[in-house]
N, C-alpha and C positions, 0 to 999 in steps of 0.2 A: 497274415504276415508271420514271418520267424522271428523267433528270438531278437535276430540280431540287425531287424527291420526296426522291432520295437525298442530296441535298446536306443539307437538315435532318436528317436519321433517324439516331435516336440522340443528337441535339446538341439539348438543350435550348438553349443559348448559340444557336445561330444559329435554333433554331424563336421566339424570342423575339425576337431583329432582323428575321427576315421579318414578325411576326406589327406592329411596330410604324413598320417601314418602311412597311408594304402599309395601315395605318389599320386593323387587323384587329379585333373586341372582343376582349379577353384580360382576365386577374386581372390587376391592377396589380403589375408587377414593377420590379424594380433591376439593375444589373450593375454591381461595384465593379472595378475595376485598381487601385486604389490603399488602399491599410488604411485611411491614415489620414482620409481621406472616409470611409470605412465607419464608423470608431470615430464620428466625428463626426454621421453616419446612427445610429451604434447610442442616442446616448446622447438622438434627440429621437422616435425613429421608435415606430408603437403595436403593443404587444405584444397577443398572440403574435404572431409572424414564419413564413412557413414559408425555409428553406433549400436549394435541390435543386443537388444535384450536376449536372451537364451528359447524364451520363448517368446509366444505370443506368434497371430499370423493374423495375414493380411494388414502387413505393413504396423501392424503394433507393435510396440516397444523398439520402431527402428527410428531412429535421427540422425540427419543431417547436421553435421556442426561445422563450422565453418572457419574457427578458428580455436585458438586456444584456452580463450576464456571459456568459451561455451565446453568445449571439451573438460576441462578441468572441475568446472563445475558440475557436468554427468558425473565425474569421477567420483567427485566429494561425497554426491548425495546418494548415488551409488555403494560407495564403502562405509557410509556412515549409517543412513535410515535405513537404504533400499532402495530400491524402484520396482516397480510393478507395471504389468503390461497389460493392453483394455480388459476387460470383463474378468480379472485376476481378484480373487478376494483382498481385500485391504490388508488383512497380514499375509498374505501368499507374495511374500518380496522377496525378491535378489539381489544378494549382497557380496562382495567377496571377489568379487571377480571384473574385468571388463572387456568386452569382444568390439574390435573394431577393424571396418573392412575399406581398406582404397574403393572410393568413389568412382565410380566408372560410369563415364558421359557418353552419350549415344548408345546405349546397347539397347539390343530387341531379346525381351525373356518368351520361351516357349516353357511350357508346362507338357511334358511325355509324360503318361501315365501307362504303365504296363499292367496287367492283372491275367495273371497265368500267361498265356504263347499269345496276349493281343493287346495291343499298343492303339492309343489314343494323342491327344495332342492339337493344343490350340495356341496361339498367341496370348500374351498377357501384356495388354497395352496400356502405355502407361497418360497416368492422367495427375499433373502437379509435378510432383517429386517421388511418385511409388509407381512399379507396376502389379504389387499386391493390393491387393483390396479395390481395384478401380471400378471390379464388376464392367471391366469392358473387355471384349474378347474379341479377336480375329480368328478367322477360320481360313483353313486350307490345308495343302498336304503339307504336315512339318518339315521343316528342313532336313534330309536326309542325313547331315553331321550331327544334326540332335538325337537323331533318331538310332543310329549305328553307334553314340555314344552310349547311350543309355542301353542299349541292348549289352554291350560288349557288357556297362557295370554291374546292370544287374545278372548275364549270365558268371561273372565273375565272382560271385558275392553273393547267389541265388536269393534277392530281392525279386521275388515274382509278383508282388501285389505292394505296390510304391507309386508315387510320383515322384518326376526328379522335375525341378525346375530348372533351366539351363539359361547362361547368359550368351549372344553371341555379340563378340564387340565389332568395333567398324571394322577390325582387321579380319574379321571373322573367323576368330576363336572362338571354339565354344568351352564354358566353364557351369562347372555342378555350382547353383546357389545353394538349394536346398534340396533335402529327400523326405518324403513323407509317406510312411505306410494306409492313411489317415488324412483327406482334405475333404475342404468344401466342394459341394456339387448342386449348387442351387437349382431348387425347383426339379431337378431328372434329368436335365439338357443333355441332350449330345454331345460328345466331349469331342467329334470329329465331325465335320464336314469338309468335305473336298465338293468343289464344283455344286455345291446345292446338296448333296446327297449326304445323309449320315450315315456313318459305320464305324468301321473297324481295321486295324492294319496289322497283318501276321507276314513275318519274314521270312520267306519261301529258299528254303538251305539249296534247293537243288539249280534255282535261277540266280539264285543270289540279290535277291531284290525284293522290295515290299512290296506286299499282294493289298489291295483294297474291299472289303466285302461291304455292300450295301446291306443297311438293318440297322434294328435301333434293336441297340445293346447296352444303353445305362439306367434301365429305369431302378428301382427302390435303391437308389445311391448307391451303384454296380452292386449291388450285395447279391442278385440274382446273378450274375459273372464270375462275382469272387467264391460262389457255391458252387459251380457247375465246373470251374476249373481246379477246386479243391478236390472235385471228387474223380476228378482226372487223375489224379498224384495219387489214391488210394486205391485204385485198380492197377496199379504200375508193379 
């Protein structure tokens, strides 16, 4: 990844200023520095709320709050101790700030993964109240609005080796949650299947459509993909 792949990764706090600076769709969020705008946010704003930490993934450091109290009290313990998100060392806390994003019901998140000119992509379904960390996946051909978004940002922004996780609501919007140069990939799995088959999907300029190539393309956590289209760019 570049620079400015690794400048967001990890930092919800700044994937939310690029995502509002650049004009980007996203869920409608907030960033407080100061509580007492917050409390005054808490006591007119529509519940439920979601809460996420800056970091943390697979649905760490994110809550649901559902009203005021519960909101204000993030706040407090937030601007006061800190909070901290799972497997974060006991003083590695975040303080200072608080990111809060309109709650949005019914949507289906897809995970588009790009890594140099070939695009991946599976459902992330949801199980409780999160569709991070469920470890449950859908397969098939991503939705072609996911798909033409994420291409358009990352040829915009030359993010070649990212995932973008995308929300599509009932009205079928689609909006950026996250971007990560950086995720999980348990076990080697195929990050694609269509129809039974694993692969891959590269955007064919001349048909103007995505092509599908049968093959298994994600083994030692793509690093074998993310070398071989690195050295693409050095013969260029």
């Amino acid at each position: 990844p570049n620079y400015n792949e690794l400048w967001i990764w990890e930092s919800k706090l700044r994937t939310l200023d690029f995502l509002k600076l650049n004009k980007l769709p996203h869920p409608k969020s907030y960033i407080f520095y100061d509580i007492e705008e917050l409390f005054d946010f808490a006591s007119k704003c529509n519940y439920p709320i979601v809460y996420k930490a800056s970091s943390g993934s697979g649905a760490s450091g994110v809550k649901i709050l559902n009203n005021a109290s519960q909101l204000k009290q993030t706040a407090k313990k937030v601007f006061n101790s800190g909070i901290r998100s799972y497997r974060k060392h006991k003083l590695d806390k975040e303080h200072g700030f608080v990111i809060l994003q309109d709650y949005l019901n019914d949507v289906k998140e897809w995970r588009v993964i790009r890594i140099g000119d070939y695009y991946f992509g599976y459902e992330k379904l949801k199980e409780g109240k999160f569709h991070s960390g469920s470890q449950n996946f859908g397969y098939g051909m991503p939705p072609k609005e996911c798909l033409d978004l994420v291409k358009d940002l990352t040829n915009s922004y030359d993010f070649k080796y990212v995932d973008i996780d995308v929300f599509i609501t009932k009205e079928g919007t689609c909006l950026v949650n996250e971007i990560q140069p950086y995720f999980g990939q348990k076990d080697d799995r195929e990050l694609l299947q269509i129809d039974g088959e694993s692969g891959r999907l590269s955007f064919n300029n001349i048909t103007n459509s995505w092509d599908f190539e049968k093959g298994e393309f994600c083994k030692n956590n793509l690093c074998n993909l993310r070398v071989l289209e690195m050295i693409k760019t050095l013969n260029k």
